[in-house]
GUZANU-850002 format. One record per residue (C-alpha): x, y, z; chain; residue number from 0. Coordinates in Angstrom, 1 decimal, padded with zeros to 4 digits. Example, Ala and Ser with C-alpha at 12.3 -4.5 7.8 and 13.67 -1.06 7.14 Angstrom:
2
+--------+--------+--------+-------+-----+
|     px |     py |     pz | chain |   n |
+--------+--------+--------+-------+-----+
|  012.3 | -004.5 |  007.8 |     A |   0 |
|  013.7 | -001.1 |  007.1 |     A |   1 |
+--------+--------+--------+-------+-----+
This chain:
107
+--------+--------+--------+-------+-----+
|     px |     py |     pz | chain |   n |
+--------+--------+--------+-------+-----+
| -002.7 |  016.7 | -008.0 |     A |   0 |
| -004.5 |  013.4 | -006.9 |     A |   1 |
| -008.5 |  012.4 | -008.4 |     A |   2 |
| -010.3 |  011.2 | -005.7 |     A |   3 |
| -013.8 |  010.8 | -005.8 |     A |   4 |
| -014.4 |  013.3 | -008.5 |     A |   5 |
| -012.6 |  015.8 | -006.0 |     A |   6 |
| -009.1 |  017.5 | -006.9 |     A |   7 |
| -006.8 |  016.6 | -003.6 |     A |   8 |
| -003.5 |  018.7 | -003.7 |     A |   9 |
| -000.5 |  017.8 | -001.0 |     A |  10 |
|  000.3 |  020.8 |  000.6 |     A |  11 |
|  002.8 |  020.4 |  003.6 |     A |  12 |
|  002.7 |  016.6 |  004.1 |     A |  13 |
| -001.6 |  016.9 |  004.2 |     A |  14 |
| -004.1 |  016.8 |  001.2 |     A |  15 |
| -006.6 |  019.9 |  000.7 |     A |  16 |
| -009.6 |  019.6 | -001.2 |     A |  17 |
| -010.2 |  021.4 | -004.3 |     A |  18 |
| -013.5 |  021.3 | -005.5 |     A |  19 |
| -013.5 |  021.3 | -009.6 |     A |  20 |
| -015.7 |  024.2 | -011.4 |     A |  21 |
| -017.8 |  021.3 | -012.9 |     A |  22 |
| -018.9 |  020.2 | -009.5 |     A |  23 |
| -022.7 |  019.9 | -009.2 |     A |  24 |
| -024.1 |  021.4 | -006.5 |     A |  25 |
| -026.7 |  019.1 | -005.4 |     A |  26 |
| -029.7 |  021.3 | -003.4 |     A |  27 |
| -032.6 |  018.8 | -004.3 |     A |  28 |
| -033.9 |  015.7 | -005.2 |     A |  29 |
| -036.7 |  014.0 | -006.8 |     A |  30 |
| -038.4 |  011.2 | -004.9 |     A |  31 |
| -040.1 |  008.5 | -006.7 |     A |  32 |
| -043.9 |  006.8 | -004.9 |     A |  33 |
| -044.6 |  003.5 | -005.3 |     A |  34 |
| -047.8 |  003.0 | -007.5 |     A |  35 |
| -050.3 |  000.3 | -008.7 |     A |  36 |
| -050.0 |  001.7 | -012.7 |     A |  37 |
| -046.7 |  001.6 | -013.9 |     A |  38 |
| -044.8 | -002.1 | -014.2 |     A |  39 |
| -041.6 | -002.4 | -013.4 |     A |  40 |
| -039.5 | -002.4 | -016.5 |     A |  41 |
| -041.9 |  000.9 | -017.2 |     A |  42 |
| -040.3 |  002.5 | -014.2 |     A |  43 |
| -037.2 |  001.3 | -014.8 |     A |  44 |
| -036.5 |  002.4 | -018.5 |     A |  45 |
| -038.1 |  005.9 | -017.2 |     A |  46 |
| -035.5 |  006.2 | -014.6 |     A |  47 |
| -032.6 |  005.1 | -016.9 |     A |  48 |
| -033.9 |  007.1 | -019.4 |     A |  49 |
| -034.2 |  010.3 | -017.7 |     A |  50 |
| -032.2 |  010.1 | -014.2 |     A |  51 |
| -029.1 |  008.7 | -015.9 |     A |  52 |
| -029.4 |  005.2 | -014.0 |     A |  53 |
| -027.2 |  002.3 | -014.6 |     A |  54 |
| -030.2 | -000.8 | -015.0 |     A |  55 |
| -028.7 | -002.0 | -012.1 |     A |  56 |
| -029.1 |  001.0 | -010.4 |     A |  57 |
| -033.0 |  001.7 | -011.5 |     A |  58 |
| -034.0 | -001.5 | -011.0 |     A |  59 |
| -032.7 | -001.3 | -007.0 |     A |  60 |
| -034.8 |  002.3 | -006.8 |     A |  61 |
| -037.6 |  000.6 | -008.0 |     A |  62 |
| -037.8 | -002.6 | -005.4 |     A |  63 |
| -037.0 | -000.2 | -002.6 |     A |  64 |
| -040.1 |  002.5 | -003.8 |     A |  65 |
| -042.0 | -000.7 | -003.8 |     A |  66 |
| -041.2 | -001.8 | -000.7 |     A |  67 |
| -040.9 |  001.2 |  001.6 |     A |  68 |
| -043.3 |  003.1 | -000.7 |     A |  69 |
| -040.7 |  005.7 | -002.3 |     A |  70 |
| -036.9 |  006.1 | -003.2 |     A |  71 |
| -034.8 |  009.2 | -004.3 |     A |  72 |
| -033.7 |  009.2 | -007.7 |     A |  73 |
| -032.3 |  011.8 | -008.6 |     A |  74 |
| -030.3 |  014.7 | -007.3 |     A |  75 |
| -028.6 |  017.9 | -008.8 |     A |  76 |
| -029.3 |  021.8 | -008.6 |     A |  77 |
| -032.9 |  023.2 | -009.0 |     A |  78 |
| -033.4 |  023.6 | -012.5 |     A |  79 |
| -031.9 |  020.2 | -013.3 |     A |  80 |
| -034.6 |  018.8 | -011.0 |     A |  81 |
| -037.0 |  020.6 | -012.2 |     A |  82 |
| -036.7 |  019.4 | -015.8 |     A |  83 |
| -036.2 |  015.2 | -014.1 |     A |  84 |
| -039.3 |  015.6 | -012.2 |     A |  85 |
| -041.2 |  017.2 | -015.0 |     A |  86 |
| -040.3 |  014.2 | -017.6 |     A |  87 |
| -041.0 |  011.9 | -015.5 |     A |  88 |
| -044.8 |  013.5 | -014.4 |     A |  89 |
| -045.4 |  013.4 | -018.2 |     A |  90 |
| -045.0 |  009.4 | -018.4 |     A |  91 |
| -047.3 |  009.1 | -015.3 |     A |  92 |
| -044.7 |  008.6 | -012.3 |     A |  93 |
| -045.7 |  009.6 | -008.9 |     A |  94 |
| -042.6 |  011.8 | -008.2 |     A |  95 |
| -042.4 |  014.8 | -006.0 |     A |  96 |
| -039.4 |  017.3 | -005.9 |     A |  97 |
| -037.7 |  018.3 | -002.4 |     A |  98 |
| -034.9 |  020.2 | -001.1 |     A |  99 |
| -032.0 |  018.4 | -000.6 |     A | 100 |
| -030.8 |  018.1 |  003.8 |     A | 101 |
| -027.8 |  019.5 |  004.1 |     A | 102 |
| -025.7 |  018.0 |  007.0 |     A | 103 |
| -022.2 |  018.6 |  008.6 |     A | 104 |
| -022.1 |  014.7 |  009.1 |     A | 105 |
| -019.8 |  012.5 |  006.5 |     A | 106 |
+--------+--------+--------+-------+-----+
């Protein structure tokens, strides 16, 4: 059995098949941060480490591109997970809105 990409890949007659692990997250929504004129960067940016699990490399690049294009997803997992993100990051003051995740065919 091969890792690949956090997916189990097993060689079954010469091709691999994908296994997906129990501890896969399912990933139905996201939460979308909005750019604002309140919160400074390094606020937004210790918020989404803090509470989205972000590398600072990672929350500082979600916070240019809400500023620039106005908003930027953040975070993604299963409803409840969500939920709790979007919730957290409402109480610091964060314009951030929950949606349902597209779900697409396309790779």
């Amino acid at each position: 059995m091969i890792k690949y990409f956090g997916e189990n890949l097993t060689l079954k007659s010469g091709k691999f098949l994908v296994n997906y692990s129990m501890e896969e997250k399912i990933r139905t929504h996201k939460v979308t941060l909005y750019n604002d004129d309140v919160n400074s960067f390094e606020f937004v940016m210790a918020s989404l480490i803090k509470f989205c699990d972000l590398e600072l490399q990672q929350a500082e690049q979600c916070a240019l591109i809400a500023d620039g294009n106005g908003k930027c997803d953040v975070f993604s997992g299963n409803f409840d997970e969500t939920l709790e993100t979007k919730l957290e990051l409402d109480n610091l003051g964060l314009k951030v809105d929950l949606h349902e995740a597209i779900k697409s065919n396309m790779h």
